[in-house]
C-alpha positions as CSV (number, residue, x, y, z in Angstrom):
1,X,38.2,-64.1,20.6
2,X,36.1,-61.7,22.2
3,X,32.7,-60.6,19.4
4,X,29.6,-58.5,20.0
5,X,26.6,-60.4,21.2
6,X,22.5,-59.1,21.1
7,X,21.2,-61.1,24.3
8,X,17.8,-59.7,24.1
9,X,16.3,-57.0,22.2
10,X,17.5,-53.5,22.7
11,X,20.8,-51.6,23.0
12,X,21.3,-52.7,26.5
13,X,21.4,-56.5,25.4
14,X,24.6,-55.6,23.1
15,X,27.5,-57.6,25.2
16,X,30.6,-58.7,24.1
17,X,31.8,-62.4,24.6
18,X,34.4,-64.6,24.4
19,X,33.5,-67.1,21.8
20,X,35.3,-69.9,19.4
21,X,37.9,-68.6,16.4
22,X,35.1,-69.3,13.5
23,X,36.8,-71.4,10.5
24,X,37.1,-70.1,6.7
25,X,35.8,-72.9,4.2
26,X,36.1,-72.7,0.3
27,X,35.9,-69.2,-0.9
28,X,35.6,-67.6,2.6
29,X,38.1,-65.2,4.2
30,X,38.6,-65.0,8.1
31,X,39.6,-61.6,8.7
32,X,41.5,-59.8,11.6
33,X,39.0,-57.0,11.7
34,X,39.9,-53.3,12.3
35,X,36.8,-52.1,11.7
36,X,33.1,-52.4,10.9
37,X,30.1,-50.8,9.8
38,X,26.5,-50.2,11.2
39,X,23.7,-50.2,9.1
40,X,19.7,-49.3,10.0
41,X,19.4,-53.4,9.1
42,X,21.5,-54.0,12.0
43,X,19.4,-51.3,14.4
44,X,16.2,-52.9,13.6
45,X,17.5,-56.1,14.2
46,X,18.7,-54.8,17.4
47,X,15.6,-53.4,18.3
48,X,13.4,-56.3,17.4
49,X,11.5,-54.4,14.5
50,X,13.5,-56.0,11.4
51,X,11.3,-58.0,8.9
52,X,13.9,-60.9,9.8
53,X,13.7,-61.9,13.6
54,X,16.8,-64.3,13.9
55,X,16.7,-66.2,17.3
56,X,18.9,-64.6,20.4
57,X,21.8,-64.7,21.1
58,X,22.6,-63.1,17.7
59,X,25.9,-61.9,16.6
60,X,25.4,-58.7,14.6
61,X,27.5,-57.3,11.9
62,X,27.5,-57.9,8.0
63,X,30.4,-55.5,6.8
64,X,34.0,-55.4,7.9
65,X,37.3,-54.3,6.9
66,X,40.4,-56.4,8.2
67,X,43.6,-58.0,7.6
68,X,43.3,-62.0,5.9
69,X,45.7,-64.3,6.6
70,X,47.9,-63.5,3.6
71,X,48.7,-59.9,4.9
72,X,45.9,-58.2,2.5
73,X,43.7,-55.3,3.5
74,X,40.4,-56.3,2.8
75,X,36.7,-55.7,2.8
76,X,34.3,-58.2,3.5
77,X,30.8,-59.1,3.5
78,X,29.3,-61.6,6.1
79,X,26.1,-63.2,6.6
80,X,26.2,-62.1,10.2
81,X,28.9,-61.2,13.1
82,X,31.3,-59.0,12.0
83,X,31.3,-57.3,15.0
84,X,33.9,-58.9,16.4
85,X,37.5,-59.5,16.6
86,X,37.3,-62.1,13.7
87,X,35.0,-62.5,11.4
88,X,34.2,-64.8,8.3
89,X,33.8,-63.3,4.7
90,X,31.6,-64.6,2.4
91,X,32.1,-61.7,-0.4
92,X,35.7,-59.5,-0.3
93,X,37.8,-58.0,-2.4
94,X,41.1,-56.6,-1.9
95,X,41.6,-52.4,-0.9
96,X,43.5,-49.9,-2.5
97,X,46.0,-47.7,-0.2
98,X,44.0,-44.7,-1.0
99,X,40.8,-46.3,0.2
100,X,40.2,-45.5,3.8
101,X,38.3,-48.3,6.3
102,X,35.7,-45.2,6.6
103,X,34.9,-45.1,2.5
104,X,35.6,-49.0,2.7
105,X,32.6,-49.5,4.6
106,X,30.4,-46.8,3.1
107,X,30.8,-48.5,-0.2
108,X,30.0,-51.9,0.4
109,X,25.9,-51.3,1.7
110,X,25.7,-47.4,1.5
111,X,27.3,-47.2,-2.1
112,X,26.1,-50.3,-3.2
113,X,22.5,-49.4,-2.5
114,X,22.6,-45.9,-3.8
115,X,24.5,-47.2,-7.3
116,X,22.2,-49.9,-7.7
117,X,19.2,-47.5,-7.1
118,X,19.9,-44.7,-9.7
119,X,22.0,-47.2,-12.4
120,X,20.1,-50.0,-11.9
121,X,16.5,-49.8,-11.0
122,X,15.7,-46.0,-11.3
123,X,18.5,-45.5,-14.6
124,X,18.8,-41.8,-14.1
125,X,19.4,-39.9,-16.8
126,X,20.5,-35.9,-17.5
127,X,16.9,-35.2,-18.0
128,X,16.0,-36.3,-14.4
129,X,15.4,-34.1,-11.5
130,X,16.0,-36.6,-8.2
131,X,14.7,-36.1,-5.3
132,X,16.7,-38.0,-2.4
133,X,15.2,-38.6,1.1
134,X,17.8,-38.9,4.3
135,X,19.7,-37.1,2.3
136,X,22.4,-36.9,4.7
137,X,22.4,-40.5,5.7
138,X,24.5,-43.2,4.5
139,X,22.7,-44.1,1.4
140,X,21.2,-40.7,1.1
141,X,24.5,-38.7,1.0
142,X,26.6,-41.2,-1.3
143,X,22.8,-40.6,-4.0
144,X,23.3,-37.1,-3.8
145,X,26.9,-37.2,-5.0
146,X,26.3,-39.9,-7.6
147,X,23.4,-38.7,-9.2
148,X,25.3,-35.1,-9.3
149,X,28.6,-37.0,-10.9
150,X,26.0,-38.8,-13.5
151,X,24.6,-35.8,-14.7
152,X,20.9,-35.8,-13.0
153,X,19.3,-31.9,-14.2
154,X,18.6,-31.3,-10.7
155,X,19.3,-33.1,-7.6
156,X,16.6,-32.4,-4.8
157,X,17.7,-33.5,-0.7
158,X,15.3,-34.1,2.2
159,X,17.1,-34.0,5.9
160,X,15.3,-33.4,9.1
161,X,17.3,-30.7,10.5
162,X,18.8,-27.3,9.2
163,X,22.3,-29.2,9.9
164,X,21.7,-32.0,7.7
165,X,20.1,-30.1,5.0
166,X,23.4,-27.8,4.6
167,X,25.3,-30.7,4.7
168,X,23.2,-32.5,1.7
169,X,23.5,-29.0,0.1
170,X,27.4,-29.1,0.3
171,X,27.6,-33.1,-1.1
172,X,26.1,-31.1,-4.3
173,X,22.2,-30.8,-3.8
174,X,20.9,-27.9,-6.1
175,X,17.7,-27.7,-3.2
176,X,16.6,-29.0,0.3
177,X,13.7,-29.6,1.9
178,X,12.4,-30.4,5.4
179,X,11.4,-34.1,5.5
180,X,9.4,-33.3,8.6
181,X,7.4,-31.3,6.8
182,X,3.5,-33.3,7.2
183,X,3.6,-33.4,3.2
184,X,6.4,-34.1,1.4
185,X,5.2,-34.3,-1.9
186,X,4.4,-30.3,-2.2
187,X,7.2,-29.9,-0.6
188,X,9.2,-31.5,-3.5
189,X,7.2,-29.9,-5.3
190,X,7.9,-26.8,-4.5
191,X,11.3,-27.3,-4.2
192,X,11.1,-28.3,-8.1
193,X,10.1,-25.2,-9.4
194,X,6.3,-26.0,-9.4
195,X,7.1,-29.5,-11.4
196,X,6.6,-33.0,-10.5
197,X,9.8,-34.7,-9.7
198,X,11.3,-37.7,-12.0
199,X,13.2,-40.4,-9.8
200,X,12.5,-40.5,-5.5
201,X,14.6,-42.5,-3.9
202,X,12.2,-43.0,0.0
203,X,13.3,-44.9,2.7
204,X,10.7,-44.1,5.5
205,X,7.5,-45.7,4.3
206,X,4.0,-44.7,5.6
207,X,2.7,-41.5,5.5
208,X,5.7,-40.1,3.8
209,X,5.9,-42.8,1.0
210,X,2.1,-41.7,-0.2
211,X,3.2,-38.3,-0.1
212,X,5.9,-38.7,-2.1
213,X,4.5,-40.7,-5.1
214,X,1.8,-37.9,-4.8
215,X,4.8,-35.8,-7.1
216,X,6.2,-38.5,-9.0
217,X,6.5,-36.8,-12.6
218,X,4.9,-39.0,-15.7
219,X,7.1,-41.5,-16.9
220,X,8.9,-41.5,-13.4
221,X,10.0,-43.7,-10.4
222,X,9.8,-44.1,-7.1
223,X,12.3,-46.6,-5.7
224,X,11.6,-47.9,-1.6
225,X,14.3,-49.1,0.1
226,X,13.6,-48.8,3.8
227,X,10.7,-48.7,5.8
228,X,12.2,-46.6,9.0
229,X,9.1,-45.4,10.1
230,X,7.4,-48.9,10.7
231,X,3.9,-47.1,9.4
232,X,2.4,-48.9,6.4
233,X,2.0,-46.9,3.0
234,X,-1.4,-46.9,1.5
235,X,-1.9,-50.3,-0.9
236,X,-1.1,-49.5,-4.4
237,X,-3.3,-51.1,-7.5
238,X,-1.0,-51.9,-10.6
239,X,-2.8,-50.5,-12.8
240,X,-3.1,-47.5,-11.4
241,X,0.2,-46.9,-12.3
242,X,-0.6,-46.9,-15.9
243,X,-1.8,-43.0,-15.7
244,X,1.6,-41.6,-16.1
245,X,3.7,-44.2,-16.8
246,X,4.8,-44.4,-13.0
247,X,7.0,-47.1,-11.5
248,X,7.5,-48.1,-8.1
249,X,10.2,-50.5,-7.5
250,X,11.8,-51.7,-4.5
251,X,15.7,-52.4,-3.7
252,X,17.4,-54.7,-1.2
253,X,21.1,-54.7,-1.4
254,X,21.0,-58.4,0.7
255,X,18.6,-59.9,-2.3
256,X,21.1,-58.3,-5.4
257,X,24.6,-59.3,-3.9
258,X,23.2,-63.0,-2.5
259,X,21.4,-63.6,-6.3
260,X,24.3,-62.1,-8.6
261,X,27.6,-62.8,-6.5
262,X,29.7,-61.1,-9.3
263,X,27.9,-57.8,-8.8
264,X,29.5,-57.0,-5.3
265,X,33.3,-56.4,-6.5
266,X,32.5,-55.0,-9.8
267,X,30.4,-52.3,-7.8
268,X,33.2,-51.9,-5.4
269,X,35.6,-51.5,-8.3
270,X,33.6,-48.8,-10.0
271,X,32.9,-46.9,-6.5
272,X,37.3,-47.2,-6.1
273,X,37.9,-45.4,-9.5
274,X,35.3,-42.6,-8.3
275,X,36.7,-42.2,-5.2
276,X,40.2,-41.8,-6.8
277,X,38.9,-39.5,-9.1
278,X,37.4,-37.2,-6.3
279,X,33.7,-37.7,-7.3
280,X,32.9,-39.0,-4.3
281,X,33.7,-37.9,-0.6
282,X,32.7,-41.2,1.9
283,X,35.4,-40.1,4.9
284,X,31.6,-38.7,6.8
285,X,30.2,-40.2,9.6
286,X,31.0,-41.0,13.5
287,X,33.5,-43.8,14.8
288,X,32.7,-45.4,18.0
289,X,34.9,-47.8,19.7
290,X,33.8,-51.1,19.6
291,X,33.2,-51.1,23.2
292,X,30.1,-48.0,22.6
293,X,28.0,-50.0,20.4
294,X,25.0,-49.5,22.2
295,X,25.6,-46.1,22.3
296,X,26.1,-45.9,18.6
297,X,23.2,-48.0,17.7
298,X,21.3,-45.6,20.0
299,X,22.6,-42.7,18.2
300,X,21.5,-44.1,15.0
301,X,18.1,-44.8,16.3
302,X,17.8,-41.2,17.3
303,X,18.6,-39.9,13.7
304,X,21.7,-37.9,15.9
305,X,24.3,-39.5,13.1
306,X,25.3,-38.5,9.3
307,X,27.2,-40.5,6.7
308,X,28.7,-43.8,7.9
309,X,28.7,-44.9,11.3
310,X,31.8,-47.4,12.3
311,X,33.2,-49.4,14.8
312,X,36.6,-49.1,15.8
313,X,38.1,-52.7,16.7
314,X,41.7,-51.4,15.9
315,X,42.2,-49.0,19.3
């Protein structure tokens, strides 16, 4: 079966082998995959700058949509290499026809992460005004529409070009800002009506992380789930956090689904029934074939993509 390999760090050391059928056990699925997703996990990994440094040759990949053996559409979760023609399952659940491989494989990181932000670690509320950064980006534009379907009082979206920002503005943000702005906070701010905001979802780190706790609103939270810009934030002291009533929390989607199995279909179900409702548009994003992943991990790199970025193993 032919797979994608990373050979040495960098887009140019994506190849794609020939390598052994892999074998289900116990609960596992081996899936004939269609298609996959690409996640800013997977860039950094490609690019050497990931937290986790698995030894080359690595087989990239832990999202997939596929057929199993019983004739089921499915989506799947994998430890690693699901870019490839076959790939093993360790989480899955079955998809409903009006579930597209697109939204499939928004949902499983993308959705997961932006749910379990705002339910579960942030628990927005109607009083909350949310401020979302990449607001265009997978995560980011899946926030945006949940926290407008859950009620949030205003819903705030930070994208780095005029592009981006209309399209966070037509997933439902109430206001925009420019996230290359060199302070984010007054920008926020600003965009707020002159009031500190309630719930920031930040992904960047750095520079912009201090910024943004700089308009975290008393009683609010600040939830940091990515460190894209590879800059350290300024050390926080606990109990400084005490003035206000702030909380900083942080969010892997990995840590949840590999500590609480159960979690990962009962999200999935919950994202199906908004989907089928209409409360949620995931069909965004660029599909490569499977053949252009180093240009689509280069894309991704380069901030050039929106919404979901796939890879087509079906054409």
């Amino acid at each position: 079966m032919y797979a994608i390999s990373l050979t040495r760090h960098g887009p140019e050391g994506l190849e794609i082998h020939d390598v052994p059928v892999p074998v289900a056990v116990g609960s596992q699925v081996l899936l004939k995959v269609s298609s996959a997703g690409v996640n800013f996990s997977d860039v950094h990994i490609v690019e050497g700058t990931y937290s986790l440094k698995p030894p080359l040759p690595y087989r990239p990949g832990i999202e997939a949509v596929g057929i199993a053996p019983d004739g089921r559409r499915m989506l799947g979760r994998a430890r690693q290499a699901a870019w490839g023609e076959l790939c093993i399952a360790e989480q899955h659940i079955e998809l409903p026809d009006f579930v597209s491989d697109r939204a499939a494989l928004a949902m499983a990181t993308q959705g997961f992460t932006a749910w379990h932000i705002l339910r579960t670690i942030a628990r927005v509320t109607r009083r909350d005004t949310v401020a979302v950064m990449a607001a265009a980006g997978g995560v980011g534009s899946i926030a945006v529409q949940l926290a407008k379907a859950w009620g949030a009082r205003r819903v705030i979206g930070a994208a780095s070009t005029p592009e981006k920002r209309k399209h966070a503005v037509a997933l439902g943000a109430d206001e925009t800002v420019d996230s290359t702005t060199t302070d984010i906070g007054a920008a926020l701010v600003e965009a707020n009506g002159g009031h500190l905001v309630d719930v920031i979802l930040e992904m960047h780190g750095g520079r912009q992380l201090d910024s943004a706790l700089a308009a975290l609103a008393p009683c609010g939270r600040l939830v940091s789930y990515g460190a894209t810009s590879g800059e350290p934030s300024t050390p926080i002291r606990p109990e400084s956090l005490m003035a206000g009533t702030r909380t900083i929390a942080g969010f892997s989607a990995f840590n949840l689904v590999s500590e609480r199995i159960e979690v990962f279909p009962e999200t999935m179900v919950a994202l199906f029934g908004m989907i089928k409702k209409g409360q949620l548009d995931m069909e965004t994003g660029p599909s490569y074939p499977f053949r252009d992943v180093a240009q689509a991990v280069t894309d991704m790199r380069a901030r050039l993509t929106t919404g979901k970025v796939t890879l087509d193993f079906a054409g």
